[in-house]
PAVO-501046 format. One line per field, with one value per residue: x, z, y of N, C-alpha, C, O, CB in turn; residue number from 1; residue in three letters. Coordinates in steps of 0.2 Angstrom, whole numbers. Glycine has a CB too. Layout:
BEGIN
npx [X, ...] $
npz [Z, ...] $
npy [Y, ...] $
capx [X, ...] $
capz [Z, ...] $
capy [Y, ...] $
cpx [X, ...] $
cpz [Z, ...] $
cpy [Y, ...] $
opx [X, ...] $
opz [Z, ...] $
opy [Y, ...] $
cbpx [X, ...] $
cbpz [Z, ...] $
cbpy [Y, ...] $
lumpa [NUM, ...] $
nulum [ALA, ...] $
! end
This chain:
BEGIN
npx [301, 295, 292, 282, 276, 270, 263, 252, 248, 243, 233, 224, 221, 209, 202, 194, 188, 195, 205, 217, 235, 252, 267, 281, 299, 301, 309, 313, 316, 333, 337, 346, 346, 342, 330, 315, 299, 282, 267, 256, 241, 225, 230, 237, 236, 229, 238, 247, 236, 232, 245, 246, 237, 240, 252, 264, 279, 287, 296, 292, 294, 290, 284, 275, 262, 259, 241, 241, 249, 264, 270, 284] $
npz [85, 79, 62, 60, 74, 73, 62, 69, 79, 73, 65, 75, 83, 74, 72, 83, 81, 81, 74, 65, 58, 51, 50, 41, 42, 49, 58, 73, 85, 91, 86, 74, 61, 58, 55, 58, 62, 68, 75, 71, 78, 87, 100, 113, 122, 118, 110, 120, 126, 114, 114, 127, 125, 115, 120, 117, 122, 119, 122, 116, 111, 110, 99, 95, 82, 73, 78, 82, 89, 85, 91, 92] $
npy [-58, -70, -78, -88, -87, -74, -76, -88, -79, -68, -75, -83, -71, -64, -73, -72, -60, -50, -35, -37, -39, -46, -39, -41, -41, -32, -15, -10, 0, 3, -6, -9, -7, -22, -36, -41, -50, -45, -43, -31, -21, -12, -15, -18, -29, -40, -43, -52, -59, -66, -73, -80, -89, -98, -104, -99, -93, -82, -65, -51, -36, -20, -3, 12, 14, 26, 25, 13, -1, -11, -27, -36] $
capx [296, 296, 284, 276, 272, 267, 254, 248, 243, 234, 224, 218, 215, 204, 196, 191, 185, 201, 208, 227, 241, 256, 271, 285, 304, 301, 315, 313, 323, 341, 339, 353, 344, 340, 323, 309, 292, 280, 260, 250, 235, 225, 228, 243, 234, 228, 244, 248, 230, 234, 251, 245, 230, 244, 259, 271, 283, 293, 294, 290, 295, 283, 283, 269, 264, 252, 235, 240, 255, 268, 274, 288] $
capz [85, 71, 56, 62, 78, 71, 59, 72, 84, 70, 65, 84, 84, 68, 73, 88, 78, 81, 68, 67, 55, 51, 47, 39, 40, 55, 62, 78, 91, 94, 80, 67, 52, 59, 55, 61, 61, 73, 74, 72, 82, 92, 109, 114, 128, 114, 108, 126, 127, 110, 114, 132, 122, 110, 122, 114, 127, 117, 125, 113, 112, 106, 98, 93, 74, 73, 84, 82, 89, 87, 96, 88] $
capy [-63, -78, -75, -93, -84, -67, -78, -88, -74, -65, -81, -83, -65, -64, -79, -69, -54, -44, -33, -37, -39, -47, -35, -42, -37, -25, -16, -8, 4, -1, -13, -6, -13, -30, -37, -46, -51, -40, -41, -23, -22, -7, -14, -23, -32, -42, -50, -55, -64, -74, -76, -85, -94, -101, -108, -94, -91, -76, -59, -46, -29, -15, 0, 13, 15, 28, 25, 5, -1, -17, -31, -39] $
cpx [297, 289, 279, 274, 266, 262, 249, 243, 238, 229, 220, 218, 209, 198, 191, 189, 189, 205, 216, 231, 249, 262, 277, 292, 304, 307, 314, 319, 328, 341, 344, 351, 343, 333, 319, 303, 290, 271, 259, 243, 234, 230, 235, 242, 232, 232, 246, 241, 233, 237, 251, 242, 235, 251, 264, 274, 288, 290, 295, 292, 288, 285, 274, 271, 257, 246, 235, 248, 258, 271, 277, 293] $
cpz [78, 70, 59, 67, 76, 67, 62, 75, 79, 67, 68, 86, 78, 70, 78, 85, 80, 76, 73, 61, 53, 49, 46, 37, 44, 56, 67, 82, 92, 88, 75, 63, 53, 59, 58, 60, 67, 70, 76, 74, 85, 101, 108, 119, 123, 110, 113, 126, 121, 113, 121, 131, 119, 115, 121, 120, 126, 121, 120, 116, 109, 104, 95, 85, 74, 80, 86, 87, 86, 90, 93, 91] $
cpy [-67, -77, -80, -89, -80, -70, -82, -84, -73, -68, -80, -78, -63, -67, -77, -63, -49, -42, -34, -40, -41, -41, -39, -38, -31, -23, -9, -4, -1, -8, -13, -9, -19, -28, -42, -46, -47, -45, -32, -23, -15, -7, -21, -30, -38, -48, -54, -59, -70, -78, -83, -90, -99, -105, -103, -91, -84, -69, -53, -40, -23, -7, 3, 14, 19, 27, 16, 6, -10, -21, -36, -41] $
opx [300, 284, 273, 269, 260, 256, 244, 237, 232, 224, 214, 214, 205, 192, 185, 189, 186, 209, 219, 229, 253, 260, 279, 292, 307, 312, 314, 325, 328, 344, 345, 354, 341, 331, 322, 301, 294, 269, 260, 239, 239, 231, 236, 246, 234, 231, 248, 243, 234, 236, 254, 243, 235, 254, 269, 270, 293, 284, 300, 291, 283, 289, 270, 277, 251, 247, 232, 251, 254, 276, 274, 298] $
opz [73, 73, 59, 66, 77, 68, 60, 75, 80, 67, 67, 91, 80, 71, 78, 90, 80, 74, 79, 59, 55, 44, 52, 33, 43, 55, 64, 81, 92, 88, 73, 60, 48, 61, 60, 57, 71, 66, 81, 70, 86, 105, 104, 119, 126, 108, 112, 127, 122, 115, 120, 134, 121, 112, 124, 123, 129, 122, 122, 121, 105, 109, 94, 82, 74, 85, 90, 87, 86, 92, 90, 88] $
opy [-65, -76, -79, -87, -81, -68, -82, -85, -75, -66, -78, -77, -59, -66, -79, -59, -44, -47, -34, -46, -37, -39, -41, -34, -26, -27, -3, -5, -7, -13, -18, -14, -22, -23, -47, -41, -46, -48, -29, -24, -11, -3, -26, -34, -43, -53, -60, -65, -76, -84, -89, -95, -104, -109, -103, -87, -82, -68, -50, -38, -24, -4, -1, 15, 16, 29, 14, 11, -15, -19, -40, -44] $
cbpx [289, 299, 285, 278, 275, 273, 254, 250, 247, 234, 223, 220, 218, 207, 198, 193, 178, 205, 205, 230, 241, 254, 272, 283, 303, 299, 322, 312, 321, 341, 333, 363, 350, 343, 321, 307, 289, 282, 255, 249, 236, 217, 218, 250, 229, 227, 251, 249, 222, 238, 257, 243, 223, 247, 262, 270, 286, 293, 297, 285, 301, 275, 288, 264, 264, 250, 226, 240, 257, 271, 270, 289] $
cbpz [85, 74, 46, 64, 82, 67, 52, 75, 86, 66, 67, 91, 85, 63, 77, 93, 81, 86, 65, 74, 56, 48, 50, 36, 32, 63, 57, 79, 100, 105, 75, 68, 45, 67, 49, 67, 60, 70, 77, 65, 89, 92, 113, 117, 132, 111, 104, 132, 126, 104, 116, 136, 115, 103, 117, 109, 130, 108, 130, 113, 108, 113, 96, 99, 69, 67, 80, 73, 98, 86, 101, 84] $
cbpy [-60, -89, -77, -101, -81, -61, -81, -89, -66, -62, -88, -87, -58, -68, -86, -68, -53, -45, -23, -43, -35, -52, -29, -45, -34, -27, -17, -14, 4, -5, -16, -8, -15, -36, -37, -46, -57, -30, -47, -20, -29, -6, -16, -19, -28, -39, -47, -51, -60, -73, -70, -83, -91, -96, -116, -86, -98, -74, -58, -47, -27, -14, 0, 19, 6, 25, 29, -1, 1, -18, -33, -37] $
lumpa [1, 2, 3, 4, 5, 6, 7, 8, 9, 10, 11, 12, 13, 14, 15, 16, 17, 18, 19, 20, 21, 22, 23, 24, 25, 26, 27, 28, 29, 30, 31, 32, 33, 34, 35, 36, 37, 38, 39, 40, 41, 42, 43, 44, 45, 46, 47, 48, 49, 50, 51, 52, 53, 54, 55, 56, 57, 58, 59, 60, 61, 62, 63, 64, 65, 66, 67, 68, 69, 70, 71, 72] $
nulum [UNK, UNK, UNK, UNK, UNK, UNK, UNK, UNK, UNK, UNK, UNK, UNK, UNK, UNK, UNK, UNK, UNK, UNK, UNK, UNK, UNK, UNK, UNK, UNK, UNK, UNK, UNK, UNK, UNK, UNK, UNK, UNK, UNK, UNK, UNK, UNK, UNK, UNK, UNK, UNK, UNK, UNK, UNK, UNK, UNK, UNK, UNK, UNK, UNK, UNK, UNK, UNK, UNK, UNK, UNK, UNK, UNK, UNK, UNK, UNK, UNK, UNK, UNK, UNK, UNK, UNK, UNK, UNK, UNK, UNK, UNK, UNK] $
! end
């Protein structure tokens, strides 16, 4: 995900009273050290609602982080 996205989302979840996170420099399953931006949220359903509110047509991966997970 591109950092302009990943801080989109979590504006326009903020703005909506949703805890979330920018993570910078992600790197993910099968990634071999490549990085990315990600958002961190409880609920992944969440980043798909931004993502539809905003036009972002990227498709995200997810892992979990604890009781939160990433989509990046």
């Amino acid at each position: 995900m591109t950092l302009k996205n990943a801080e989109a989302i979590v504006e326009f979840l903020t703005s909506e009273g949703i805890e979330a996170t920018v993570y910078e420099e992600y790197s993910g399953r099968g990634m071999f050290g490549s990085t990315t931006s990600g958002v961190v949220t409880s609920q992944s359903g969440d980043v798909a609602f931004a993502m539809g509110s905003l036009g972002i047509k990227e498709r995200p991966q997810q892992d979990s982080m604890g009781l939160d997970v990433i989509l990046y």
